[in-house]
N, C-alpha and C positions, 0 to 999 in steps of 0.2 A: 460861264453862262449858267444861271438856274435852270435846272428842269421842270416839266410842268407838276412832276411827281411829288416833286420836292414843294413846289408853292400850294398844292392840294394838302399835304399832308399837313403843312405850317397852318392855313385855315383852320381843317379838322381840330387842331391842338388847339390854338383858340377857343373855337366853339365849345369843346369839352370843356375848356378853362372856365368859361361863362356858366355854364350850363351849373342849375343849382345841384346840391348835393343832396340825395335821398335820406331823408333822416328816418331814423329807425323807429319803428310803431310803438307808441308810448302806451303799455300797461298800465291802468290804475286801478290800484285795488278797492271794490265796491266802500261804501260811506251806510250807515243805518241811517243816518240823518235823520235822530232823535235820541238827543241826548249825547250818552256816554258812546266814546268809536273804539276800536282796536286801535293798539299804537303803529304807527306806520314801521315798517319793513328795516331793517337796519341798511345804514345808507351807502356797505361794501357788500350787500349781499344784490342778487337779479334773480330774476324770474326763472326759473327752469321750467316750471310746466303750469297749465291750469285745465284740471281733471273736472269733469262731471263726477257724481258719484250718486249711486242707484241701490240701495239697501235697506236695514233694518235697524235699530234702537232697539235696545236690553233692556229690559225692567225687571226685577223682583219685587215684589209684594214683601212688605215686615209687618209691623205691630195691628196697623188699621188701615181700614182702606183706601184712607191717602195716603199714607206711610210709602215710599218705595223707595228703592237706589238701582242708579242706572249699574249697568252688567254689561258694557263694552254693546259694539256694533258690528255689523257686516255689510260690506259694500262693495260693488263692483265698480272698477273708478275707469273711464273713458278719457281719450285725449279732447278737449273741447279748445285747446289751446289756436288752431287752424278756424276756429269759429268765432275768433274776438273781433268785434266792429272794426272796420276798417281793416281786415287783414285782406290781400292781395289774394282777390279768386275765390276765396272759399269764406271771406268772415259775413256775419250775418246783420241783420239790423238791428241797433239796441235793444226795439220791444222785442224781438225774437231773445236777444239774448238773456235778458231779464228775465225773461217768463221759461227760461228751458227748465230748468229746475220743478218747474210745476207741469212742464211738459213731459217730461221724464217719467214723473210720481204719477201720473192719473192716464198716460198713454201707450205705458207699457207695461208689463207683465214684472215681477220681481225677478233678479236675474241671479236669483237664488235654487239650491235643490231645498223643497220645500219637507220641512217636518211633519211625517203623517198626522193626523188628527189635528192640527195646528190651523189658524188661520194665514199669519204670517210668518210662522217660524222656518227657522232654516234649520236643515240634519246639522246637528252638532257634528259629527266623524265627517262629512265633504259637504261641507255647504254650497261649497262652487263650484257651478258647473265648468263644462269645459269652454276656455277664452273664446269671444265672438264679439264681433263688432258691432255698436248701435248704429242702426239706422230707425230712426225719427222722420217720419213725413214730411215733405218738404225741406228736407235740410240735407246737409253735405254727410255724408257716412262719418262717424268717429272709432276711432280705432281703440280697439280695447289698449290699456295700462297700466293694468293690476287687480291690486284688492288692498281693502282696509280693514282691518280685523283687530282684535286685540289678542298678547298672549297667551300663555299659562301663569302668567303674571299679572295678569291684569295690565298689561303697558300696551297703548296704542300703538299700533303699525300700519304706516304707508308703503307696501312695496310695487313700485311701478318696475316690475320686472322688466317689459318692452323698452322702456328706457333705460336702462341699468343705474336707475336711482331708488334709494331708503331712507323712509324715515321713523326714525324711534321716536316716540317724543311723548311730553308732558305739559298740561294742560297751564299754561302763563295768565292769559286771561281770556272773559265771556261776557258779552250783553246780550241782552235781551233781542230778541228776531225783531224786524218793523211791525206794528202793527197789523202793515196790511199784508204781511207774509201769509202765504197759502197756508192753512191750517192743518192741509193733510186729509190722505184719505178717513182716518179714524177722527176727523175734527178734535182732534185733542193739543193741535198748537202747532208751532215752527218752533224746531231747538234752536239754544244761543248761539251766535255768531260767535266764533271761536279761535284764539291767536296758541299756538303751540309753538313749543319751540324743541330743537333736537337736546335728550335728556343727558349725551354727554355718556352715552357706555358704549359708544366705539361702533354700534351698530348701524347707525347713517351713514348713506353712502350717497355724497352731492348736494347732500339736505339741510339746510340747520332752521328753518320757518314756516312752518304752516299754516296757513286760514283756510277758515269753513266761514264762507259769507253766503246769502243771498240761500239762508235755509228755506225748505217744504216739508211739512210732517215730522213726525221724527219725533215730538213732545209724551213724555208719558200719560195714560187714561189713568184715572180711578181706577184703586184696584179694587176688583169686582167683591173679593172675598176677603176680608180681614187677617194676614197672615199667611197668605195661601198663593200662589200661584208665581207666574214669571209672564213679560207679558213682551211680543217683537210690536213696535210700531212700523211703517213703512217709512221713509222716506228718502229724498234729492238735496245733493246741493253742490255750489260748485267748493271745490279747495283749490288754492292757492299754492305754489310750492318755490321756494326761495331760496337759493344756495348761493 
């Protein structure tokens, strides 16, 4: 004789059988859609993280006062990963999420220690303050992730400390921001959208892909004096992280 346990349980096994399967939240990485794009992600690598980042842009002044070269950056990078459309509880709406990057830049403070007499510069000797988590109005807390900085070397680094991932890396390829990119608090531009990749000296750790999509601010000014000066711009944007 069946029991009734036994005919309950045979149902249940069914029904789970039927029952679709939860497919996993599909990441795409932003489009400029104009023009020229970044090359898409290699197709054995996935997503490990997608950071906000809240900082500054390097400039030196040379011969004239267009003349400049960039001198690396500093940023404080957040998990925005929990905040991608469609994520389960905490993701937000497209137009939220497109516009955080301008929301970052113009509604909160630099999350920088600030170089005396400077507008936007950071102390060279501790730029960073101590770790703290954004909260943004109206949106879910993001948890601090790191920093971005460059060396004594001049080589870019991603270290998402919290997550115990690194990335060393060198610049592959850049286009140009959309047009209608945020120009930034100093209206002097959105920098390029930017694909990196890990440079291959042992020091990445989880990482070999980087993008900087979906820039604000960030674009070098005129420099004021011909020869002379060093210049921080502000700005956001989100990156990309692919291992």
């Amino acid at each position: 004789m069946v029991s009734v346990t036994t005919v309950v349980l045979a149902a249940l096994a069914v029904v789970a059988s039927a029952a679709p399967a939860c497919k996993p939240l599909a990441y795409t990485l932003p489009q400029a859609g104009e023009g020229d794009e970044l090359a898409a992600p290699a197709a054995n690598l996935v997503l490990k993280k997608i950071a906000i980042g809240h900082g500054i842009q390097n400039y030196s002044c040379e011969t004239t006062a267009s003349n400049f070269s960039a001198t690396g950056a500093l940023a404080v990078l957040y998990d925005a990963t929990p905040l991608y459309p469609k994520t389960k509880k905490t993701g937000i709406n497209q137009r939220e999420w497109d516009s955080l990057p301008t929301n970052l830049l113009r509604n909160q403070p630099l999350p920088l220690n600030k170089l005396a007499g400077s507008t936007y510069g950071a102390d060279p000797t501790k730029p960073f303050p101590d770790p703290a988590d954004l909260d943004l109005q109206g949106l879910p807390r993001s948890k601090f992730l790191g920093h971005h900085f460059f060396d004594n070397k001049g080589v870019p680094v991603f270290d998402l400390g919290t997550a115990g991932l690194k990335a060393v890396v060198k610049k592959v390829d850049g286009i140009a921001a959309p047009r209608s990119a945020d120009a930034g608090i100093t209206g002097s531009g959105a920098v390029q959208w930017l694909q990196l990749d890990d440079n291959l000296s042992g020091q990445s750790r989880g990482i070999k892909m980087v993008y900087r999509v979906i820039t604000a601010g960030g674009a070098a000014q005129a420099c004021s004096v011909a020869g002379v000066g060093v210049q921080s711009v502000p700005y956001a944007t989100f990156y990309w992280f692919y291992g």
